[in-house]
VOMARDO-143244 format. One record per residue (C-alpha): residue number from 1; residue in three letters; y, x, z. Coordinates in nm, 4 decimals, padded with zeros to 6 digits. Example, Ala and Ser with C-alpha at 12.3 -4.5 7.8 and 13.67 -1.06 7.14 Angstrom:
! residues 2
num	residu	y	x	z
1	ALA	-00.4500	01.2300	00.7800
2	SER	-00.1060	01.3670	00.7140
//
This chain:
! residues 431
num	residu	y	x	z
1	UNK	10.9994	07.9547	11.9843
2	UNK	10.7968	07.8765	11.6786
3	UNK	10.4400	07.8653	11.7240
4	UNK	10.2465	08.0829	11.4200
5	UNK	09.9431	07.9002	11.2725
6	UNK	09.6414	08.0615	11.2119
7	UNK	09.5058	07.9574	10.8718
8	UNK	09.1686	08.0551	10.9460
9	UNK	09.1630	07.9433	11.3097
10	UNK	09.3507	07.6194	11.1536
11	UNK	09.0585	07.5538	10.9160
12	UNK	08.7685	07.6376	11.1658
13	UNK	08.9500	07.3381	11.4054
14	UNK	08.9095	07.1000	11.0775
15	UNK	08.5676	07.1416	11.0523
16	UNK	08.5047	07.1047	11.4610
17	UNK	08.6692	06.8124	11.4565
18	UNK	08.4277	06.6795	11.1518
19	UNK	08.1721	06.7993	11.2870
20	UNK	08.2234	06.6211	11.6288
21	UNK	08.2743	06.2657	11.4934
22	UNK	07.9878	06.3023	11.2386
23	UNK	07.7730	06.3934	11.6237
24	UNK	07.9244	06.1390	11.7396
25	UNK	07.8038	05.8413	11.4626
26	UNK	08.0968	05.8409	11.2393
27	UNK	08.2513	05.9320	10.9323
28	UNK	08.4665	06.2000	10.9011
29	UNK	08.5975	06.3598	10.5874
30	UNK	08.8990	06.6164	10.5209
31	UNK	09.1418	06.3901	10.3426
32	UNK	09.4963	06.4450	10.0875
33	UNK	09.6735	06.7508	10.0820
34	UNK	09.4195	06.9932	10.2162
35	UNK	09.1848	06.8862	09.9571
36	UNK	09.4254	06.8798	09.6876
37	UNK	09.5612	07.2729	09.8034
38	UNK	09.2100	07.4041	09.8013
39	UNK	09.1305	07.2577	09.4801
40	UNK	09.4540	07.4473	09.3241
41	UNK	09.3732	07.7672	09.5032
42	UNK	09.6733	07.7318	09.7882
43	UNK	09.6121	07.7702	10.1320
44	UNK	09.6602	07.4066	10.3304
45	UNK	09.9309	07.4415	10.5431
46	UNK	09.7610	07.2017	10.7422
47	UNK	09.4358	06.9776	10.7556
48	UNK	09.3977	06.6001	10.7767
49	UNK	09.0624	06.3948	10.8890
50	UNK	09.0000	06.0306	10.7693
51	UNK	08.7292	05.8666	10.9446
52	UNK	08.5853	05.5347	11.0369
53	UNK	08.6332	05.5545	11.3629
54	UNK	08.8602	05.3545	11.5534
55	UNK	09.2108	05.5182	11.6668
56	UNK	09.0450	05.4136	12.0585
57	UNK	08.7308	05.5474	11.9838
58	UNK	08.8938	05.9026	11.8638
59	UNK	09.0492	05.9331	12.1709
60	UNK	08.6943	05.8186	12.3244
61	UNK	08.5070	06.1191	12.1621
62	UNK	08.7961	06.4096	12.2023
63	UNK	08.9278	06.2966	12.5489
64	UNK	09.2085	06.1661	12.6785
65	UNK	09.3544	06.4909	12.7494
66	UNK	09.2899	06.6640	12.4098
67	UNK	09.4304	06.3441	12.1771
68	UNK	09.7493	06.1655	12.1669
69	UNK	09.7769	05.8072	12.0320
70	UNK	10.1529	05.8872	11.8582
71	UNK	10.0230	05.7144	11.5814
72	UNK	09.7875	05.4619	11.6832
73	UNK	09.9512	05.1704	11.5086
74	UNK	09.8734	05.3355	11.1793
75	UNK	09.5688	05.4179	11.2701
76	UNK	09.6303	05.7340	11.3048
77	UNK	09.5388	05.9507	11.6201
78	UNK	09.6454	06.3565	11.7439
79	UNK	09.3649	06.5978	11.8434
80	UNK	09.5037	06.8896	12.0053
81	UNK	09.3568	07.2426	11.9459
82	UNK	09.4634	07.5755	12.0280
83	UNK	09.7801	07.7353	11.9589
84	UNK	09.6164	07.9410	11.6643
85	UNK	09.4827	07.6430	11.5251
86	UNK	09.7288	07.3740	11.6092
87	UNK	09.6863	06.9831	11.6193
88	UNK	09.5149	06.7893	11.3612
89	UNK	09.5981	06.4343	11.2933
90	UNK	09.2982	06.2148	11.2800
91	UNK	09.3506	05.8893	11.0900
92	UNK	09.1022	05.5723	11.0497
93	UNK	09.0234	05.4516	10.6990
94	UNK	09.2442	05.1902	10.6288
95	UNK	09.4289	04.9628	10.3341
96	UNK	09.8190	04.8731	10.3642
97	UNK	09.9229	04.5265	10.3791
98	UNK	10.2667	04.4342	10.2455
99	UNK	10.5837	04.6926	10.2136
100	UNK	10.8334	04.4168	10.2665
101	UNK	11.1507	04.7383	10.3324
102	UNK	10.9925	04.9095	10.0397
103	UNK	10.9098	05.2267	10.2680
104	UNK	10.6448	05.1148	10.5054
105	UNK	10.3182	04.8955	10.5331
106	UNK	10.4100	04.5618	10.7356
107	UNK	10.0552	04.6083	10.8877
108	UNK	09.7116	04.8033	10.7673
109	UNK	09.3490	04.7189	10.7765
110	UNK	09.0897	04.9148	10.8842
111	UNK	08.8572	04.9376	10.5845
112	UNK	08.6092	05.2305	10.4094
113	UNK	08.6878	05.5816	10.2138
114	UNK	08.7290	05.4540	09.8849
115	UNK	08.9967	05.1615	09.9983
116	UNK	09.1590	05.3883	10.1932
117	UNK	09.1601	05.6214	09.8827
118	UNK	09.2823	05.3452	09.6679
119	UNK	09.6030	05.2832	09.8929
120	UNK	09.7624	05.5951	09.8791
121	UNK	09.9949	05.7205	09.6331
122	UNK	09.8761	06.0107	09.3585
123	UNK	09.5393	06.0565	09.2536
124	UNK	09.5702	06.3910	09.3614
125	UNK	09.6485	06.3259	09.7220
126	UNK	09.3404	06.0443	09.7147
127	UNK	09.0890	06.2719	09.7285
128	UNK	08.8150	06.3817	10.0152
129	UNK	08.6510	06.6442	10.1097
130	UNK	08.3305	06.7145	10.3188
131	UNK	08.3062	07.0752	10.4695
132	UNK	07.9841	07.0329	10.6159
133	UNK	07.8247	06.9672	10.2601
134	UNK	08.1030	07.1335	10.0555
135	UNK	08.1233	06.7872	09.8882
136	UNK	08.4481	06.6402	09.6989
137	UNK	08.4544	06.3159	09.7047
138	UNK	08.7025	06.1409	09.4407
139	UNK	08.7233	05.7623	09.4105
140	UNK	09.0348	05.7904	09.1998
141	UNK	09.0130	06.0332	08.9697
142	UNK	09.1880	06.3261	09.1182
143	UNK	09.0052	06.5839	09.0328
144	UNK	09.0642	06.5557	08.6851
145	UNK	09.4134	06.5041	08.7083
146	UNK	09.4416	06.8755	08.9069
147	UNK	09.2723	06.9763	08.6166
148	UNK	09.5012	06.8395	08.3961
149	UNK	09.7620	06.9074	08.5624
150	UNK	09.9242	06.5430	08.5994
151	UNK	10.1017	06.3469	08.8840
152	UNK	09.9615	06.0082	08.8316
153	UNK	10.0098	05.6613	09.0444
154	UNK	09.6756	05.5997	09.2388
155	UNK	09.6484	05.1654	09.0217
156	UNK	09.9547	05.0464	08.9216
157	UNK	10.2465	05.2847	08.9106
158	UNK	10.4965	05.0007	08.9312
159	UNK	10.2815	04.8596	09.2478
160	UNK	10.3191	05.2250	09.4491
161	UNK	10.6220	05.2676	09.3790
162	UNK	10.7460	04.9530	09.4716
163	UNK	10.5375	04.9600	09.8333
164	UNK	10.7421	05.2885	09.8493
165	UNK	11.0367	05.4107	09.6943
166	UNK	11.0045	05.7375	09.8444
167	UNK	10.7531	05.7962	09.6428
168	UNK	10.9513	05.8480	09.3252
169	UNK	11.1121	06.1336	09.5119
170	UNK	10.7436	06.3136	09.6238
171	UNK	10.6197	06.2597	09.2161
172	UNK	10.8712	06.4508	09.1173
173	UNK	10.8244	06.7288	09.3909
174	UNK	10.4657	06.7278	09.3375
175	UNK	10.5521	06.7558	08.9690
176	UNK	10.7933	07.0399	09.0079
177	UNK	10.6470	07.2679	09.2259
178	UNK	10.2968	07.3052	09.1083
179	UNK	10.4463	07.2287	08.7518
180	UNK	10.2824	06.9569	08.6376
181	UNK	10.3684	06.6603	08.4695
182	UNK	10.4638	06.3155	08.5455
183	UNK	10.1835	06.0784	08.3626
184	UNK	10.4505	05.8607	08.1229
185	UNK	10.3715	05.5230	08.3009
186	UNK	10.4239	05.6866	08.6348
187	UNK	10.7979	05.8569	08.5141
188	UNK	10.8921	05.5233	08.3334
189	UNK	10.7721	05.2923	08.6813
190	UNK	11.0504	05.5594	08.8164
191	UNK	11.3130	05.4855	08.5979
192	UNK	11.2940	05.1053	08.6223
193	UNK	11.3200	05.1774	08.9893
194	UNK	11.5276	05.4288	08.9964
195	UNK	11.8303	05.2778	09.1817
196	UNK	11.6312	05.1665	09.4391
197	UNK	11.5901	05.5327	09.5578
198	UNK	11.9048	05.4268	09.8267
199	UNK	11.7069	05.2287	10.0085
200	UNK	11.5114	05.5593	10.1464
201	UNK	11.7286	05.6779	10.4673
202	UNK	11.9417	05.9823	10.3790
203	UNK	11.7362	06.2066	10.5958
204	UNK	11.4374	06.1784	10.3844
205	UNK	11.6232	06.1713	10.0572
206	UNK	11.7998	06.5003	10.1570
207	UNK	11.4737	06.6578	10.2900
208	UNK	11.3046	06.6205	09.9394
209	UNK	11.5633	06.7875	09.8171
210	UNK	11.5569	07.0800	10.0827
211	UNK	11.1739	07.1520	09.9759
212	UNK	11.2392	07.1121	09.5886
213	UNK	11.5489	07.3073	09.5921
214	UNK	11.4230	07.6097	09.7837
215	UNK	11.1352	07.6172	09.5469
216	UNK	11.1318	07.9109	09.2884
217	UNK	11.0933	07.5533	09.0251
218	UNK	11.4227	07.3811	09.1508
219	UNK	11.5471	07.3967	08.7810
220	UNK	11.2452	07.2020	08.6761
221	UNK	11.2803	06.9660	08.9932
222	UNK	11.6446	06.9276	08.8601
223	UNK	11.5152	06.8434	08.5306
224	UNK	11.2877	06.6114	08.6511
225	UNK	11.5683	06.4380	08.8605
226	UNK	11.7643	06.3989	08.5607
227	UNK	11.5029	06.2409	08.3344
228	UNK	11.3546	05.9994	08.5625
229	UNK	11.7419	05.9184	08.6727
230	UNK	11.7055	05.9443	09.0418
231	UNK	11.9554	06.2441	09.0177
232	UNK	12.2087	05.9435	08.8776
233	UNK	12.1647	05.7715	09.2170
234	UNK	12.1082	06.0703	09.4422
235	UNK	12.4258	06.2437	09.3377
236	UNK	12.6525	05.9708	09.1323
237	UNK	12.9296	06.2275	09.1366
238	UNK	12.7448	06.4368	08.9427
239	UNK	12.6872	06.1563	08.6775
240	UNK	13.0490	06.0851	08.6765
241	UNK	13.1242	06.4130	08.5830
242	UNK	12.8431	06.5151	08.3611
243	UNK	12.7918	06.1985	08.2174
244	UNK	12.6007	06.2289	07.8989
245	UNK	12.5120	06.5462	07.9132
246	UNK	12.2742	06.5132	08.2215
247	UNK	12.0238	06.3471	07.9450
248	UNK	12.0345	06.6506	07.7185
249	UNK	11.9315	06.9826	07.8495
250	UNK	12.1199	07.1703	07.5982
251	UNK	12.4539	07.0513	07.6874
252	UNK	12.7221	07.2967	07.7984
253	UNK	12.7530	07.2052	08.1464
254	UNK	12.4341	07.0189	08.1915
255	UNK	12.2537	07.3457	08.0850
256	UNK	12.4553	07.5755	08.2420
257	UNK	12.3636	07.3978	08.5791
258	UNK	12.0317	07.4523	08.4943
259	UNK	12.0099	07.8074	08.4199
260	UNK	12.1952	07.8361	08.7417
261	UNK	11.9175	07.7139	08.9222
262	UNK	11.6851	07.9336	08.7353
263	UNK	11.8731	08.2255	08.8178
264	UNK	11.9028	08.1914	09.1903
265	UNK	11.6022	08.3879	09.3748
266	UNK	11.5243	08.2583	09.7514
267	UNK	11.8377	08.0528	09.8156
268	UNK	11.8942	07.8907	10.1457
269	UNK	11.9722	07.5187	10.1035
270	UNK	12.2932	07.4909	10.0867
271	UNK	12.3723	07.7586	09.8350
272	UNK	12.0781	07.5848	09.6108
273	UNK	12.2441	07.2277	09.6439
274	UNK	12.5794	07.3456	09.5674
275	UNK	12.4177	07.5956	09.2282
276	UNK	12.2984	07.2153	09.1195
277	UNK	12.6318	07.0390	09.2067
278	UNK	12.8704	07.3483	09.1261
279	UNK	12.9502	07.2921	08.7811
280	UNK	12.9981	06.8953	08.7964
281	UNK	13.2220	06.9561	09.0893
282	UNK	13.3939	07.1869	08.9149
283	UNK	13.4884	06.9340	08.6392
284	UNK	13.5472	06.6376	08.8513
285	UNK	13.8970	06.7785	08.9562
286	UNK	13.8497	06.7101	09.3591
287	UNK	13.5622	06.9412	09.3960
288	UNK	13.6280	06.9894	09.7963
289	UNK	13.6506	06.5784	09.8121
290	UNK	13.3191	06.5466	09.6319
291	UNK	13.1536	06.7993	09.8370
292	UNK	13.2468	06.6356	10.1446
293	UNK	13.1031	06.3006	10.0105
294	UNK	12.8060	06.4419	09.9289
295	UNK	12.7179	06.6127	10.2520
296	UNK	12.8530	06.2878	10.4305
297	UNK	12.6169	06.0633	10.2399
298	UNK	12.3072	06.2926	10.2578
299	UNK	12.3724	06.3342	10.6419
300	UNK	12.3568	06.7270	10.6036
301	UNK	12.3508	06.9255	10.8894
302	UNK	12.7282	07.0882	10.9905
303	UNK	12.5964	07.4401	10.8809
304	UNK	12.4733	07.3177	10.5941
305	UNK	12.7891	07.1084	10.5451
306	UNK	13.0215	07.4510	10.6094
307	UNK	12.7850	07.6461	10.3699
308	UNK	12.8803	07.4468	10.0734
309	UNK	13.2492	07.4685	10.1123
310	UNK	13.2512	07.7939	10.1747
311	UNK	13.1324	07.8851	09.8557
312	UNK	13.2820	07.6326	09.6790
313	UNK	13.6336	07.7768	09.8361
314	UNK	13.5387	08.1752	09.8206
315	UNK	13.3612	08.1914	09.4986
316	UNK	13.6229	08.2605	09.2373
317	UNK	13.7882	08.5270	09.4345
318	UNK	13.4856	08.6821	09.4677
319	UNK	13.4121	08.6704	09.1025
320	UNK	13.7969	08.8069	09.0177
321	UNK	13.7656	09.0933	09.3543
322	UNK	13.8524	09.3897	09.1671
323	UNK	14.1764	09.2246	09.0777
324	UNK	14.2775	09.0762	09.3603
325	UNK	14.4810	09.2021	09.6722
326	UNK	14.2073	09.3883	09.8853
327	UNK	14.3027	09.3016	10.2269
328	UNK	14.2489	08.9391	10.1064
329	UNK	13.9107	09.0045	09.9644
330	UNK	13.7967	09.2154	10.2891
331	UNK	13.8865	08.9078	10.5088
332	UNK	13.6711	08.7052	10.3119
333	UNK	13.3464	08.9324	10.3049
334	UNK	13.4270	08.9357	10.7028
335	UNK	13.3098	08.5923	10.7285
336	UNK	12.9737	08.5021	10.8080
337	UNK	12.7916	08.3943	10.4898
338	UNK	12.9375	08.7042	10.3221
339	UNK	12.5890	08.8076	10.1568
340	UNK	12.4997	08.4859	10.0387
341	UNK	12.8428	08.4202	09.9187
342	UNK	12.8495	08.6827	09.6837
343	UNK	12.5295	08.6433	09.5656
344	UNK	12.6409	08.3331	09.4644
345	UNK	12.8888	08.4053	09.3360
346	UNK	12.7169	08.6635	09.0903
347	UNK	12.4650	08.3831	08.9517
348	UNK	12.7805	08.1748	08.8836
349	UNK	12.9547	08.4824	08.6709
350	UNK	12.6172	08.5866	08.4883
351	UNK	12.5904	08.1934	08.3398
352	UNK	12.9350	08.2243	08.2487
353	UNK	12.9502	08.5592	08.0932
354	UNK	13.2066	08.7386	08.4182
355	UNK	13.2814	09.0630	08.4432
356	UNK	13.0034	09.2289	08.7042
357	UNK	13.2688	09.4612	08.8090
358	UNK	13.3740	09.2590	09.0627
359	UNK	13.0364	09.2136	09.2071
360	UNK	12.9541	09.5537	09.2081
361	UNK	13.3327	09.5793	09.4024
362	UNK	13.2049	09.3001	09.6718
363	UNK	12.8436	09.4583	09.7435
364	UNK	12.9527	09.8127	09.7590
365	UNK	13.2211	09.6750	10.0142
366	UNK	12.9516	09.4537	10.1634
367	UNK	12.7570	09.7945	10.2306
368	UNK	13.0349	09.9623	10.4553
369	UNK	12.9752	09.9658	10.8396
370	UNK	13.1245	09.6646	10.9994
371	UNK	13.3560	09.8684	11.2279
372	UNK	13.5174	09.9849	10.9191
373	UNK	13.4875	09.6178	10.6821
374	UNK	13.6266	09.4366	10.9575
375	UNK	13.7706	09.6193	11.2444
376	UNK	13.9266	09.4408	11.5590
377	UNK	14.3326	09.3540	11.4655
378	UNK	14.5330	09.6232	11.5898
379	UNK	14.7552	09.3513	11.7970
380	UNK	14.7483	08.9639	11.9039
381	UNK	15.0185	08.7336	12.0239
382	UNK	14.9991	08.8269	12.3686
383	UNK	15.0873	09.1784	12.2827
384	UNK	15.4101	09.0284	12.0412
385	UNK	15.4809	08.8052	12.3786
386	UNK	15.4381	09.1204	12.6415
387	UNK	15.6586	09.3274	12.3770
388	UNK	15.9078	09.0655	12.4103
389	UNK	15.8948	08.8576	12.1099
390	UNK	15.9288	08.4767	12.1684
391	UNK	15.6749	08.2348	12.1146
392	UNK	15.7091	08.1012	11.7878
393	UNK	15.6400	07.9761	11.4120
394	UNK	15.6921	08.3385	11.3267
395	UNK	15.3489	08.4319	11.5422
396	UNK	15.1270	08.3771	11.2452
397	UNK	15.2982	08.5117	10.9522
398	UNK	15.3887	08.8437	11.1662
399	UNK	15.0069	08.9201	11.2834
400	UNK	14.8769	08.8162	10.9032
401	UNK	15.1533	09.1061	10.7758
402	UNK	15.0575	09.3182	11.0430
403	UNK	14.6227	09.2642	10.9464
404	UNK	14.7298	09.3434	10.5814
405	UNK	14.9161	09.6757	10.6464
406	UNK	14.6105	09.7670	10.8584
407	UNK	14.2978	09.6581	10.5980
408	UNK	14.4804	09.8680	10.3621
409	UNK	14.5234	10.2238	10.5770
410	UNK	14.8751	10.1885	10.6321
411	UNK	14.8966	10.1303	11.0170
412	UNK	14.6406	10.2495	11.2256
413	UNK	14.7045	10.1798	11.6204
414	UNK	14.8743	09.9165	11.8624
415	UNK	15.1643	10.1411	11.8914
416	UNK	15.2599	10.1414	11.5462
417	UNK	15.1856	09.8211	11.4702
418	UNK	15.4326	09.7160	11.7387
419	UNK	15.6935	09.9546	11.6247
420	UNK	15.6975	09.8042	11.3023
421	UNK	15.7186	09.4595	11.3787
422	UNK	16.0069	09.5542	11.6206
423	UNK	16.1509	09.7049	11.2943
424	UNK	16.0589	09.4513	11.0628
425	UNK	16.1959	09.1632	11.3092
426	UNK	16.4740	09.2745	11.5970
427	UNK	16.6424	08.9173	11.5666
428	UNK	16.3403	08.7882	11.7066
429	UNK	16.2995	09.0124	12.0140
430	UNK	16.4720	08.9862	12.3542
431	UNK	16.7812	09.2171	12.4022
//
């Protein structure tokens, strides 16, 4: 079970635990994303505390029992707090040594504020924040940047990148989702390292895309992808396919992927990866291949993996319902994922000018009881087996007729069912 965090009981635990080390002798300052959130107006999902205290003597001045050293090689140290207020992760000032794997620091240094500021990657995630003095304390020029509404590279943007390459990923998500811009030396340090992007494990590289594409700004993360060419190495199918177009916005498919994005309102996941896949996919020829690749490659979860194909699979009857046989149609609103489906479904027929009847069809359908959109089958092979009917190739074709007749009104209990099967078939049943 989920534990609910308290955002006021969260931020009362922050300042304790500044206010402890500071009694204690040491520095202590809110640090990165809580600083930055405030700054912007958002509520911080969570709060981080740099000090100069060592990792051992954090756990020295909270107690063995209330800190955990998961960290402790990076410096970095776990004070619990209540359930309300959850854990806080209390981290030493330090500077990175080399990132020889181009993801993580080979070793760190235990240093001051402003190195510790100067290691890290945006100038809007290097800043501090003292809540006993309501002081911000910026070494890197942060502050103006929020202002200004810029993701910049904390130095040389060439230099952070290249210490991490997940970092290209985060600019753009920072970028997207509190829709800012990328400073131009920052995007163009992405671009020349674009390709190095697969050297981040899948995992990560998939959960940057969760956040951005669940975002109400995914077409502006997509956009983003595109121009600093990580999408070109994230998803090379969709380069393949879309070629060209991905570097010009107005470009039939290109911008019809786009506006897809834009249209979708709170889509899970995989109904948001497959709005920015679905129309490269769909002129690649092997759309179902592609798919699979994709989710392979990315390591997506099996739900997530399902999800995909069955829109991919269900969309276009969906969008064609009112013209299609209805006992097909019911069976596929049956299935779980029936909502989102046809949601789907009417995002991709809006971009490309559909008919709405259909949709209208598929959600008044959606709306009946569930006894009535997809009753239990009137019969099963052990009743075609207990009428007599051998075991056989003929099972599966018989019961599908059979579903049919019943989705559409025209046999309505076991007993009839069975009568006309025995009518339909009598070769096939035992003298």
């Amino acid at each position: 079970m989920a534990v609910t965090i308290d955002p006021q009981a969260a931020r009362q635990f922050a300042v304790e635990v500044v206010r402890t080390l500071r009694d204690a002798g040491f520095e202590a300052l809110w640090a990165g994303g809580c600083v930055r959130d405030q700054l912007i107006g958002r509520e911080p999902k969570d709060y981080d505390v740099a000090t100069d205290a060592r990792p051992e003597q954090v756990r020295d001045v909270f107690g063995r029992q209330r800190s955990l050293p998961i960290g402790a090689a990076f410096g970095v140290i776990t004070v619990l707090g209540t359930r309300a207020s959850g854990p806080i992760e209390v981290a030493t000032f330090r500077s990175d040594a080399d990132y020889s794997d181009g993801r993580r620091p080979d070793g760190i240094v235990f240093t001051n504020a402003e190195n510790d500021a100067r290691r890290r990657d945006f100038t809007i995630n290097g800043l501090f924040f003292d809540p006993l003095e309501n002081r911000l304390i910026d070494y890197v020029g942060g502050r103006e940047d929020l202002q200004q509404g810029v993701i910049r590279a904390i130095g040389d943007a060439g230099e952070r990148i290249g210490e991490d390459k997940l970092r290209m990923l985060r600019a753009v998500r920072f970028a997207a989702t509190f829709d800012f811009s990328i400073d131009a030396s920052t995007a163009e340090a992405i671009r020349d390292s674009a390709a190095d992007i697969v050297i981040v494990s899948a995992e990560r590289i998939a959960e940057e895309l969760r956040r951005m594409l669940v975002h109400a700004h995914r077409r502006r993360a997509a956009e983003l992808l595109a121009e600093t060419r990580l999408l070109h190495h994230i998803l090379p199918e969709l380069a393949l396919s879309l070629g060209s177009s991905l570097d010009d916005r107005e470009a039939g498919p290109w911008r019809q992927t786009l506006d897809l994005l834009a249209s979708q309102v709170e889509p899970p996941f995989f109904s948001a990866l497959t709005g920015l896949c679905f129309f490269g996919l769909q002129r690649s020829g092997d759309a179902f291949t592609l798919a699979r690749a994709i989710a392979v490659r990315l390591k997506l979860t099996n739900a997530e993996s399902r999800g995909i194909e069955h829109l991919l699979k269900y969309e276009t009857p969906i969008r064609a319902a009112a013209t299609w046989p209805w006992p097909l149609i019911q069976r596929i609103l049956a299935l779980s994922r029936a909502a989102e489906l046809v949601q789907f479904a009417s995002d991709v027929s809006a971009i490309q000018n559909g008919d709405p009847e259909s949709i209208e069809f598929c959600r008044a359908k959606l709306a009946l009881p569930t006894d009535v959109l997809n009753p239990p089958p009137l019969i099963s092979g052990d009743d075609l087996r207990d009428a007599g009917l051998s075991p056989g190739p003929a099972f599966r074709d018989i019961l599908e007729q059979v579903r049919d007749l019943q989705l559409m009104g025209q046999l309505s209990d076991a007993g009839d069912a069975l009568q006309w099967v025995k009518e339909r078939w009598p070769e096939l049943f035992s003298p």
